[in-house]
Structure formats: C-alpha cells, structure tokens
C-alpha positions, 0 to 999 in steps of 0.5 A, spaced: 060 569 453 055 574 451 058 579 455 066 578 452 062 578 445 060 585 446 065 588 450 070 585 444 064 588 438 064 595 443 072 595 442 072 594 435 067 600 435 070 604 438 078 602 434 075 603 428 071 611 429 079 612 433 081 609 425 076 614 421 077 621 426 083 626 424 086 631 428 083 638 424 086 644 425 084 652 422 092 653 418 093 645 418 088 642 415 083 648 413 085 654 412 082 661 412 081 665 405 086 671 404 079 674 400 073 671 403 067 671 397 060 673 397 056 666 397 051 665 393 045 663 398 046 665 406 040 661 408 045 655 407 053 653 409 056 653 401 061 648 399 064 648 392 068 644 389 073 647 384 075 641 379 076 639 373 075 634 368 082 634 364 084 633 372 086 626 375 086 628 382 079 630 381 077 623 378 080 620 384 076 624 389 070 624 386 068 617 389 069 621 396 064 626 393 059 621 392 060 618 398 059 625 402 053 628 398 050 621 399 049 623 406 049 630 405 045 635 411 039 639 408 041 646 410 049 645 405 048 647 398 054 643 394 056 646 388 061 644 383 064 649 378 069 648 373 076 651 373 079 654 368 087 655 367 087 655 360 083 653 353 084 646 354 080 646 361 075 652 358 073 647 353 072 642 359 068 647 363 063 647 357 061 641 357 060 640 364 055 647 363 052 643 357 051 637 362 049 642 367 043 645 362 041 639 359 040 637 366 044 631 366 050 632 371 048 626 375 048 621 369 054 624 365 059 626 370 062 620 372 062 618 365 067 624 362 072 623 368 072 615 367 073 615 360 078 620 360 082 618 366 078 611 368 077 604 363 072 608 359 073 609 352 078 614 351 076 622 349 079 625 343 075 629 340 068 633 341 064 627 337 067 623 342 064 627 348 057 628 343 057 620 343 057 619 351 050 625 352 048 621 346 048 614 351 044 616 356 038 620 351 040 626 348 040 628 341 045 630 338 042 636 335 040 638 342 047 638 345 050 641 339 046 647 339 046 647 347 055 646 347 055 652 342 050 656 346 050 664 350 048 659 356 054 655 356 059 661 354 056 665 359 056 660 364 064 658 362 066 666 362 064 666 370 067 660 372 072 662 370 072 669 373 070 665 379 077 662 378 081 668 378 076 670 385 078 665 389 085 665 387 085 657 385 092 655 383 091 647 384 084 643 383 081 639 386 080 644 391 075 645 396 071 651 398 067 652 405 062 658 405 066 662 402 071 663 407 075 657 408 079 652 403 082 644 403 085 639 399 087 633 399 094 635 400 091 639 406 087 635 409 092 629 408 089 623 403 083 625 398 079 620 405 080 626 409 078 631 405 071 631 407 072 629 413 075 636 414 069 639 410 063 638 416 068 639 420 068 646 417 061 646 416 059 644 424 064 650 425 059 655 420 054 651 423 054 654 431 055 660 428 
C-alpha cells in the first residue's frame, strides 16, 4: 500500500510539472530585438519590464511579477521602467519615479495599479495619488516637492527615451539583457511569461 501511495504521489508529480512547462522557442515565444541595447550592468543578465500604471495588462501580470521576484536568482538585475506613449502615461511614469526616489517602490506600487484597475479607491486626480504615499508615512510636502522635482523630470525624460530605444509599441513588455523580448500574447498567458523569461535567462546564463 505504501508503495502504490507513492507510485500515485510520484505520478501526480510528475503530471503536474508536465502541466506547468511549455514548449519555448526563439521567434515563437521570445523574440530576438532588431537593436539589441546596452545593459546597464554586465555583471549581471538584466530583465526589464516595460509597463504602465494606466495599463490593465500590467496590473494582471503584476502577481506573476511578485511571484517570479520572490524567487528571483542573485546574479538578475530586475528593473521596472515606465513607458511613455503619451501626456497621460508621462505623468503616470512620474509617479512611479517619485516612488522610486522616496524609496517606496515596494509599499505603493501595488497600491497605484489596485486603485486604479483593482477594488482600491479610485484615482482621479494628483490629490488622490498624494493620499495613498501619504497612508503609508510620507508627507505631503515631501511628495510635493519630489513629484515636481528635476530628479523625477529627469528620470521621466529617459523613460521615455528608453521607450523610443527599445521600440515599445505595447506593454507590458518584457526585455531580457537587452537583446530579447516576450509578453503575454508571445508566450501565451501572462502564467508563461515568466516561465519564458528563465528560460532566456538560463540561455544568457550558459553564455
């Protein structure tokens, strides 16, 4: 009886790993960048996702995000950077950058994509986006003076540069040392994305 329970358990196992991996191919589920662009450390395979806060695509990869940086290797450098399409996403991109320079990424990221797109009080206005950093401890006159700010201006100009160097025409898109891309409709599901992203970084890996 021990024997069949873990003959069934092993089967189980190996059912649902069969489950979890997905064919990945270079031109399918990945492709190869037209202009490969300079990372910014070499030391380490970069990973950046493109996204925006005004996106619902973003907001429903951002669990796979989490989950994926939760188990995240040493030697991958992740960075988010907003992109820019138009005013609209320039403005959301400042206030990813002046929660970046607050140093509040990790407290009031999730909180921007749920009250816009989740069950969070909706934003309608800078006051609005002002009261969530202000719940989690920051003043108002330091968010003031940090949304307004050349850092933040700075920082929103090269996103957006950045945007126009990687040719980003639809987000969320994820970019793997500068040479590769993959998104939900690439790697079929926002579930696989990341499953294709180590893939990539297992391939840059051996290199």
């Amino acid at each position: 009886m021990r024997i069949l329970l873990l003959c069934l358990l092993f089967s189980l196992s190996l059912t649902v790993n069969a489950a979890k991996s997905i064919e990945i191919n270079e031109g399918i589920e990945y492709q190869e960048l037209d202009k490969p662009q300079a990372v910014k450390n070499k030391d380490k395979i970069e990973v950046i996702e493109f996204f925006s806060y005004a996106c619902p695509h973003c907001y429903n990869l951002e669990p796979h995000v989490e989950d994926w940086l939760s188990q995240k290797k040493d030697d991958v450098e992740f960075i988010r950077l907003p992109a820019i399409f138009n005013k609209n996403w320039e403005a959301f991109a400042g206030i990813y950058y002046t929660a970046q320079t607050l140093g509040v990424v990790d407290k009031v990221h999730s909180k921007i994509f749920n009250s816009i797109h989740g069950s969070g009080k909706k934003i309608k206005s800078l006051d609005d986006i002002k009261e969530l950093f202000v719940s989690i401890g920051i003043k108002a006159e330091d968010f003031d003076n940090t949304v307004k700010s050349f850092n933040v201006a700075n920082l929103t100009r090269k996103a957006k540069q950045m945007t126009k160097s990687y040719a980003i025409k639809s987000v969320p898109m994820i970019i793997v040392n500068g040479k590769y891309r993959t998104d939900s409709t690439l790697a079929n599901g926002h579930k696989n994305v990341f499953t294709v992203v180590e893939h990539i970084v297992d391939q840059e890996r051996k290199k």
